[in-house]
SEMARRO-607441 format. One record per residue (C-alpha): residue number from 1; residue in three letters; x, y, z. Coordinates in pm, 1 decimal. Each point is the difference from the previous one (the first is absolute). Last residue first. Layout:
<recs>
<rec><pos>NUM</pos><code>ala</code><x>X</x><y>Y</y><z>Z</z></rec>
...
</recs>
This chain:
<recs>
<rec><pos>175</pos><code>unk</code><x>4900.6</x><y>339.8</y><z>-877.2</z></rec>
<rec><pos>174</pos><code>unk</code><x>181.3</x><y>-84.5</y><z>299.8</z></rec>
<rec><pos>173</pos><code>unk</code><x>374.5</x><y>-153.9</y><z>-122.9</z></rec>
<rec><pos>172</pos><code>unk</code><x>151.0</x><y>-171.3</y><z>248.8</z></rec>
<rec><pos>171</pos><code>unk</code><x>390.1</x><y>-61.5</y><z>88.3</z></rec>
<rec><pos>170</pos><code>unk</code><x>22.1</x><y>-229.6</y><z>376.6</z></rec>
<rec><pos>169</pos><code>unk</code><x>290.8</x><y>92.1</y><z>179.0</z></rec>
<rec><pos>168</pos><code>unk</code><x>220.0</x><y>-263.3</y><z>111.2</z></rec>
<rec><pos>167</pos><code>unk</code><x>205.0</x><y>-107.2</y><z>286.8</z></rec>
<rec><pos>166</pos><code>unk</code><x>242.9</x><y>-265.8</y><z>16.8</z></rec>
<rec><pos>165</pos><code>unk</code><x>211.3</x><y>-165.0</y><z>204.9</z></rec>
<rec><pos>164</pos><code>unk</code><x>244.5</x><y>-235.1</y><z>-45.1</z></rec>
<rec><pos>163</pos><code>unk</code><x>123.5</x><y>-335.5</y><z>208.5</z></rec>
<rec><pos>162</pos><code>unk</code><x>261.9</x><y>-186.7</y><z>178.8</z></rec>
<rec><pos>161</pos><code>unk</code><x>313.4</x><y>121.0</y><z>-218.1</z></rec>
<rec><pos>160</pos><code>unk</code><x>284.4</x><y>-238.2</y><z>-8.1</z></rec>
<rec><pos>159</pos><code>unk</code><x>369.2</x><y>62.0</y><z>-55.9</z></rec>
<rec><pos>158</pos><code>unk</code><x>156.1</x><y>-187.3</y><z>-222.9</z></rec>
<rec><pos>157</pos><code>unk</code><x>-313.5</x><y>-92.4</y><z>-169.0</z></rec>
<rec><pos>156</pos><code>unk</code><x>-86.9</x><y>344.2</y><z>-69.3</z></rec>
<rec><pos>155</pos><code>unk</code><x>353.6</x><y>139.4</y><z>-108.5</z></rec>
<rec><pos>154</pos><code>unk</code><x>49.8</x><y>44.8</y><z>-359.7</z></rec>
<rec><pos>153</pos><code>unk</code><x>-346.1</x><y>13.8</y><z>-133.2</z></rec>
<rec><pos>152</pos><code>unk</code><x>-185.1</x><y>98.8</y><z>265.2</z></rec>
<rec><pos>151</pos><code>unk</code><x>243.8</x><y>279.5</y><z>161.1</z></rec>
<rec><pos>150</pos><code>unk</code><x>31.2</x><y>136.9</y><z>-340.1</z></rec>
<rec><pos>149</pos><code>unk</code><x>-373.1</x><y>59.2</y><z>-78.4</z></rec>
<rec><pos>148</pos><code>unk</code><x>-32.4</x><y>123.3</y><z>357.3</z></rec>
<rec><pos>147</pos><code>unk</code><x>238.8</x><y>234.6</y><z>-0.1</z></rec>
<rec><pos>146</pos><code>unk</code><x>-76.4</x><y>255.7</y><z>283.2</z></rec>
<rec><pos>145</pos><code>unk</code><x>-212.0</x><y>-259.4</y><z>168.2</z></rec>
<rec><pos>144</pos><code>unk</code><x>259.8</x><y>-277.7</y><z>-30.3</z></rec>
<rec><pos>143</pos><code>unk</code><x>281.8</x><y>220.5</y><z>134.6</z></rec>
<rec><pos>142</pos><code>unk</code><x>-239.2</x><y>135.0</y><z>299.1</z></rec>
<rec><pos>141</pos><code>unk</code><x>-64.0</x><y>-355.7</y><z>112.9</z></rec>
<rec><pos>140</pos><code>unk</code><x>374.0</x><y>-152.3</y><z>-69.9</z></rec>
<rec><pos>139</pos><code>unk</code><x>71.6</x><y>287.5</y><z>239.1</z></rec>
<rec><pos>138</pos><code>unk</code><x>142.1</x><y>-246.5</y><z>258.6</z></rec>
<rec><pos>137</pos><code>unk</code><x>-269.3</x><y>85.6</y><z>259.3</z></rec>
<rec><pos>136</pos><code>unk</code><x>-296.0</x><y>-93.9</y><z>-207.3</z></rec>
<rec><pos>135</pos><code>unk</code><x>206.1</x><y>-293.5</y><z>-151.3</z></rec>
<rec><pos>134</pos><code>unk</code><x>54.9</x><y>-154.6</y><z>347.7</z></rec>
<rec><pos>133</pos><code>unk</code><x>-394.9</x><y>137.6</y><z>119.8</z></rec>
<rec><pos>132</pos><code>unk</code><x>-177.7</x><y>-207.0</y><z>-257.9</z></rec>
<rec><pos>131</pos><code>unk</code><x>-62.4</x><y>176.6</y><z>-337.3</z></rec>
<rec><pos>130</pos><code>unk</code><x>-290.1</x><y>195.0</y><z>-160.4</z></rec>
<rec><pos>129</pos><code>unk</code><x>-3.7</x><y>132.5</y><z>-379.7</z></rec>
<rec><pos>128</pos><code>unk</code><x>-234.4</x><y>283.0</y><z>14.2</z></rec>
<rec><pos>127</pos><code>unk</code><x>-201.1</x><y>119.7</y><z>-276.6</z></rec>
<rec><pos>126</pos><code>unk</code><x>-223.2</x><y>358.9</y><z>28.1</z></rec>
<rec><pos>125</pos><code>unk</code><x>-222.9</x><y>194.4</y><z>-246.9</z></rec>
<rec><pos>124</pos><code>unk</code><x>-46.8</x><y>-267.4</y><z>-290.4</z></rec>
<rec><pos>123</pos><code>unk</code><x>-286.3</x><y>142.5</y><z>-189.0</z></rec>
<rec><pos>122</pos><code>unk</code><x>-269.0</x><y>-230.9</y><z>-111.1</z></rec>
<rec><pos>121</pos><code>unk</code><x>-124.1</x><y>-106.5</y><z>-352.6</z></rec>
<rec><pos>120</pos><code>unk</code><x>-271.9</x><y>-262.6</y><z>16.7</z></rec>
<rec><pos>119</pos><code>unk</code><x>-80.9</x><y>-54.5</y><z>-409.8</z></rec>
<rec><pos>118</pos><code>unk</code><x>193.5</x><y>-317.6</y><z>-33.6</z></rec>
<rec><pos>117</pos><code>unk</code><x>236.8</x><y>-157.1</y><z>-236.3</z></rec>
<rec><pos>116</pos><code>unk</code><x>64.0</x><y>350.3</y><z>-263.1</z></rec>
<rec><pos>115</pos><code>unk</code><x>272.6</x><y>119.0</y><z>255.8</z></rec>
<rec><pos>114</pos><code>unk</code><x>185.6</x><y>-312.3</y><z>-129.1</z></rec>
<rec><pos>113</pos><code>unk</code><x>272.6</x><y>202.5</y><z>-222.4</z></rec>
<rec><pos>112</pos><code>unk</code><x>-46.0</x><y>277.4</y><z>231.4</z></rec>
<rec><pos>111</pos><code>unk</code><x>143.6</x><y>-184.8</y><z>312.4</z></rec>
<rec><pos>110</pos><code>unk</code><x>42.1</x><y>372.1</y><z>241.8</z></rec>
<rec><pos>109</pos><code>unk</code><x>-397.9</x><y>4.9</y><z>-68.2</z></rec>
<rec><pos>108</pos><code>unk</code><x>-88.5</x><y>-54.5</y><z>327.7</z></rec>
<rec><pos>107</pos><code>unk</code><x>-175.6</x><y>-328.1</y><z>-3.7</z></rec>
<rec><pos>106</pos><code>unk</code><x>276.8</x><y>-223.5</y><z>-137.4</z></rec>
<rec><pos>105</pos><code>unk</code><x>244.2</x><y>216.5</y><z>264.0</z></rec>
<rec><pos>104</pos><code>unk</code><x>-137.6</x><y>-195.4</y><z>258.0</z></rec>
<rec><pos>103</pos><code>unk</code><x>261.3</x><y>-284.4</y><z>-16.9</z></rec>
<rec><pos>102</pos><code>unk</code><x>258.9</x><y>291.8</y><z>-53.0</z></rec>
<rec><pos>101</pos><code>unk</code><x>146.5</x><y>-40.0</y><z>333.1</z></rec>
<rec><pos>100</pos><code>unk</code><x>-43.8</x><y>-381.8</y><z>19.1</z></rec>
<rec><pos>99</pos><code>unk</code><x>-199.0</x><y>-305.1</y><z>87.8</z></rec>
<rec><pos>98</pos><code>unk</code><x>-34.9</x><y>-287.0</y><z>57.8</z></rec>
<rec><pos>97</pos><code>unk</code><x>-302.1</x><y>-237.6</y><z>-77.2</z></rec>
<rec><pos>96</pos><code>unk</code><x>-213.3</x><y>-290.2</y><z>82.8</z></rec>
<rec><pos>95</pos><code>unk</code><x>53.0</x><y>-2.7</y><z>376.9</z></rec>
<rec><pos>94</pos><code>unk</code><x>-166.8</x><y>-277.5</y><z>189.5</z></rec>
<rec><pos>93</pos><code>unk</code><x>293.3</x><y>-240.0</y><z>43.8</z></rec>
<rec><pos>92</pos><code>unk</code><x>160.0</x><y>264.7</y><z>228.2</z></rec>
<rec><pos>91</pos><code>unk</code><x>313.1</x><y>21.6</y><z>39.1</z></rec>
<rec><pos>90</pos><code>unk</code><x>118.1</x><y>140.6</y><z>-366.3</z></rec>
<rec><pos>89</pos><code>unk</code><x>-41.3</x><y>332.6</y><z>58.9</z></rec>
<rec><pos>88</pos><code>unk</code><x>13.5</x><y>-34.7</y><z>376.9</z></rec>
<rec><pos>87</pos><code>unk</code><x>390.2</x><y>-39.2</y><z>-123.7</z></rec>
<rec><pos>86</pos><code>unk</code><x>-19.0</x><y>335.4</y><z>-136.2</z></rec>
<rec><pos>85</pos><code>unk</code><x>193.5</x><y>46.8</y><z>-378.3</z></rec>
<rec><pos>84</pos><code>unk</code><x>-342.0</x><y>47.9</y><z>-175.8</z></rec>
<rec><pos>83</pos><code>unk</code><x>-151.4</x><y>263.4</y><z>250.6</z></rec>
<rec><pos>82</pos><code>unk</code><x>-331.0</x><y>-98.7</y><z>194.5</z></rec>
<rec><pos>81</pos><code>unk</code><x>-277.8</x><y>189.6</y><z>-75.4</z></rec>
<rec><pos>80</pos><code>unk</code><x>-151.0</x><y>290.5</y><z>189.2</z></rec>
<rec><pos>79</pos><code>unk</code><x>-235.2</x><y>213.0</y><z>-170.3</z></rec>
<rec><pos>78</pos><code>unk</code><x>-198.5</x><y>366.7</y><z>103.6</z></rec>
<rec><pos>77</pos><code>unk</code><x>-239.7</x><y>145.3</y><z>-252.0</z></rec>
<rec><pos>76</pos><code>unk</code><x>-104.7</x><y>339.4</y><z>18.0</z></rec>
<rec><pos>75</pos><code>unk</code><x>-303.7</x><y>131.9</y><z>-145.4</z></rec>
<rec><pos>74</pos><code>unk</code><x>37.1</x><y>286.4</y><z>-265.1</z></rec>
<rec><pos>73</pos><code>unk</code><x>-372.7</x><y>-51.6</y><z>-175.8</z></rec>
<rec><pos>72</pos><code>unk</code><x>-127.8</x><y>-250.7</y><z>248.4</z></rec>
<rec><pos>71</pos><code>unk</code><x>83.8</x><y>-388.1</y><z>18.0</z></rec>
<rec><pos>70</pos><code>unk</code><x>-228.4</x><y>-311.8</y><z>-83.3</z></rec>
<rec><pos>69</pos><code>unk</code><x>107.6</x><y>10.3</y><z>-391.9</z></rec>
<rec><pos>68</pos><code>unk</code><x>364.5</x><y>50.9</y><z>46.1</z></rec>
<rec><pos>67</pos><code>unk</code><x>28.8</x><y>-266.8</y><z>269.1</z></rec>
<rec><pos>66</pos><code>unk</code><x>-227.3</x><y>-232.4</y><z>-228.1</z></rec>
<rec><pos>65</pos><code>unk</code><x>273.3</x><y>68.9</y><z>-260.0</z></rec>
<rec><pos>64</pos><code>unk</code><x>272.1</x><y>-35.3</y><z>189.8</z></rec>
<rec><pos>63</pos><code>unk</code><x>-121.7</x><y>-334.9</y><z>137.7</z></rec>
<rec><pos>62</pos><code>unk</code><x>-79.1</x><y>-110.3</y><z>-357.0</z></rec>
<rec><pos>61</pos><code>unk</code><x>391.1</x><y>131.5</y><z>-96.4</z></rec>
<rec><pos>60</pos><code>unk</code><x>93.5</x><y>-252.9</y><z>297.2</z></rec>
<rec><pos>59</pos><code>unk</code><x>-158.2</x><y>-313.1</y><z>-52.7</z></rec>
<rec><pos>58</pos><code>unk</code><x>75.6</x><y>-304.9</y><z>215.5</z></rec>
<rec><pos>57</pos><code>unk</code><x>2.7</x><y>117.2</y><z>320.9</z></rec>
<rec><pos>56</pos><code>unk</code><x>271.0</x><y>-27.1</y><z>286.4</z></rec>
<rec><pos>55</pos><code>unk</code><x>231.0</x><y>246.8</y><z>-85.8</z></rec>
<rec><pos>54</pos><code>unk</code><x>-230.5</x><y>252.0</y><z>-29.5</z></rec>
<rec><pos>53</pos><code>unk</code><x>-89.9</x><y>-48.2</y><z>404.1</z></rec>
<rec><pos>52</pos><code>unk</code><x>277.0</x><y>104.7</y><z>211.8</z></rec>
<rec><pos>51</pos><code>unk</code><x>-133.7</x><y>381.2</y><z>45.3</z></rec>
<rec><pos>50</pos><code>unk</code><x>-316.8</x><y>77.1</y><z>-244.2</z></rec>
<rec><pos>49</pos><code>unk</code><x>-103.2</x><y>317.6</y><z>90.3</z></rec>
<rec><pos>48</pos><code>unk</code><x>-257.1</x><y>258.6</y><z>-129.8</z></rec>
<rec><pos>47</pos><code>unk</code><x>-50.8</x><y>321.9</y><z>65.9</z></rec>
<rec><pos>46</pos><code>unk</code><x>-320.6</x><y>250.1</y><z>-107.2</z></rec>
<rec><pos>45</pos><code>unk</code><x>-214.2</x><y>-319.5</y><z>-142.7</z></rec>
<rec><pos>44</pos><code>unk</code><x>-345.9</x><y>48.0</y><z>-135.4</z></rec>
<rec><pos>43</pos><code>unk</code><x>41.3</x><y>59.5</y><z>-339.1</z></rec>
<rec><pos>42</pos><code>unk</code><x>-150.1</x><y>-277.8</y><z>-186.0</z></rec>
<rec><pos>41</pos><code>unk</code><x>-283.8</x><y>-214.0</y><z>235.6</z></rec>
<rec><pos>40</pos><code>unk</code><x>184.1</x><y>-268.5</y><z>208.0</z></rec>
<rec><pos>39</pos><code>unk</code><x>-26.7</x><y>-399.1</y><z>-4.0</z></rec>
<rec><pos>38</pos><code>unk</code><x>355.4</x><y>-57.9</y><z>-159.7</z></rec>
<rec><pos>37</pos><code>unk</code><x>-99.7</x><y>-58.6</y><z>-332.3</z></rec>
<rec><pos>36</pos><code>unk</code><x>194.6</x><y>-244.7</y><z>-104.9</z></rec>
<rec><pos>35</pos><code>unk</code><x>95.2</x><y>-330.9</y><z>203.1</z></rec>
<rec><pos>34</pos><code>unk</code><x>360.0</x><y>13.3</y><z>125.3</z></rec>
<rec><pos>33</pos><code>unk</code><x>-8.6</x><y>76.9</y><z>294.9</z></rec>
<rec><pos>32</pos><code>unk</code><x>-308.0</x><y>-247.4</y><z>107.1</z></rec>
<rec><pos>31</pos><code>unk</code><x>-236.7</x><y>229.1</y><z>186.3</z></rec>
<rec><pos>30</pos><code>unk</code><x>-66.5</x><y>33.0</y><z>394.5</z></rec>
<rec><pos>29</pos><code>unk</code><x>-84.3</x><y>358.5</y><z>103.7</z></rec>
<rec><pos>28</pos><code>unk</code><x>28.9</x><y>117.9</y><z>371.3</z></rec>
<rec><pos>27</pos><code>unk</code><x>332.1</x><y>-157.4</y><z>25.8</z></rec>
<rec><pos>26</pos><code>unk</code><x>185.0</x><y>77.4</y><z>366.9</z></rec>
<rec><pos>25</pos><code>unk</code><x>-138.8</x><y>-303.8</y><z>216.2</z></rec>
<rec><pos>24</pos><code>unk</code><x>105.7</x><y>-193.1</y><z>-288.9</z></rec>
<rec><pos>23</pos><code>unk</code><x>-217.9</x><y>-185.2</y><z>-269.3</z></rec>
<rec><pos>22</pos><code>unk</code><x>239.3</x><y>-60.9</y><z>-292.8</z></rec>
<rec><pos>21</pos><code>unk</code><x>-5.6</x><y>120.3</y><z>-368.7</z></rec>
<rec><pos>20</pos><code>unk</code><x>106.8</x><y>367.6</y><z>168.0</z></rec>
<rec><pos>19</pos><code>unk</code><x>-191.5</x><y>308.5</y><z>-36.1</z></rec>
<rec><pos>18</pos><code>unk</code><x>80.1</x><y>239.0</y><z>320.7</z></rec>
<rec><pos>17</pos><code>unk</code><x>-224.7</x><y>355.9</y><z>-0.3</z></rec>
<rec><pos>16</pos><code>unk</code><x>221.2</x><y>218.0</y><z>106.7</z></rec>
<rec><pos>15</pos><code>unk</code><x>9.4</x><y>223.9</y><z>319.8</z></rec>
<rec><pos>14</pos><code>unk</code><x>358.9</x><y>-162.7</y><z>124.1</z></rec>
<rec><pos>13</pos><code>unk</code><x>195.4</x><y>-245.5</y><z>-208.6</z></rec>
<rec><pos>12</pos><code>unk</code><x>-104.6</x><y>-325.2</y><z>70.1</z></rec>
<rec><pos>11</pos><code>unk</code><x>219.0</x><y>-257.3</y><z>78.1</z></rec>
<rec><pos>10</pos><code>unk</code><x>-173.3</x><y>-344.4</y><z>83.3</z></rec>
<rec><pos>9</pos><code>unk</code><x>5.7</x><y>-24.6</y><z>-406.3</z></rec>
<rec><pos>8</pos><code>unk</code><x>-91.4</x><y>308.9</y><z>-177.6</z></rec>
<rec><pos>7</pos><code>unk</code><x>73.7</x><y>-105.3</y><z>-308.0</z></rec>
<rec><pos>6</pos><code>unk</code><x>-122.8</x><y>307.3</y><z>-179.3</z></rec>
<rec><pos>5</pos><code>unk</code><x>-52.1</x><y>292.1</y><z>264.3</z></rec>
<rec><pos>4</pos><code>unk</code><x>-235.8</x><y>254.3</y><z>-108.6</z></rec>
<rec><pos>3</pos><code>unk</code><x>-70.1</x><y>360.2</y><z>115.0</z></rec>
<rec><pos>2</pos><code>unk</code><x>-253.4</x><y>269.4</y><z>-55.7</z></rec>
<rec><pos>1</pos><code>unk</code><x>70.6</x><y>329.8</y><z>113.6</z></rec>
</recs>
């Protein structure tokens, strides 16, 4: 099973290959984020993760698309981005975007009227609206995550999500 950890950082996740724009003990491939092609033949990727690092880069539905293009027929694609209402949201100077439950819905076909935007279609398997303990224990957590649409309109910034996970499964043709 081949593995690949975008943004590695320091933090690589274990038995992938880490591509990160920086030279870390844990990147075995340096390459500038977001700079297209990533340097990897089509269809190579089984999982793919990208945990903390969207946020950071300047072209989203061209990171998709790469994504899409480097990963297998059914590949799973693990995200972490930071949630619009968290205060790391907004902490770091770094971050370029926020992000939602139906941020990824642009590339799952649940936004037909833009469905025509990009030709990377994934199916959205899991998402996971994570809190800090306080709201994990007050059942804010399993409120938000029943009703997520509700929970971010009406109650987001009153109380705060940190972040939201994501995993995808990649939808391929093979002709």
């Amino acid at each position: 099973m081949r593995m690949l950890d975008i943004g590695c950082g320091k933090n690589k996740i274990h038995g992938a290959i880490g591509l990160d724009i920086h030279k870390t003990p844990a990147t075995d491939v340096v390459c500038d984020l977001d700079k297209f092609p990533y340097p990897f033949r089509s269809n190579t990727f089984d999982k793919i993760y990208m945990m903390d690092v969207l946020e950071h880069l300047d072209d989203i539905k061209g990171v998709m698309e790469d994504v899409y293009r480097i990963a297998k027929p059914r590949a799973e694609v693990y995200i972490r981005v930071p949630h619009f209402s968290s205060t790391h949201a907004y902490g770091d100077f770094t971050h370029k975007h926020f992000f939602n439950t139906e941020s990824f819905n642009y590339f799952t076909g649940n936004f037909p009227q833009y469905d025509f935007y990009s030709s990377a279609k994934f199916y959205k398997t899991k998402i996971k609206i994570n809190f800090w303990r306080l709201h994990r224990i007050n059942g804010i957590s399993f409120l938000a995550n029943k009703f997520p649409l509700f929970y971010e309109k009406y109650l987001g910034f009153i109380f705060p999500a940190m972040n939201i996970e994501v995993c995808l499964k990649v939808i391929k043709i093979r002709h």
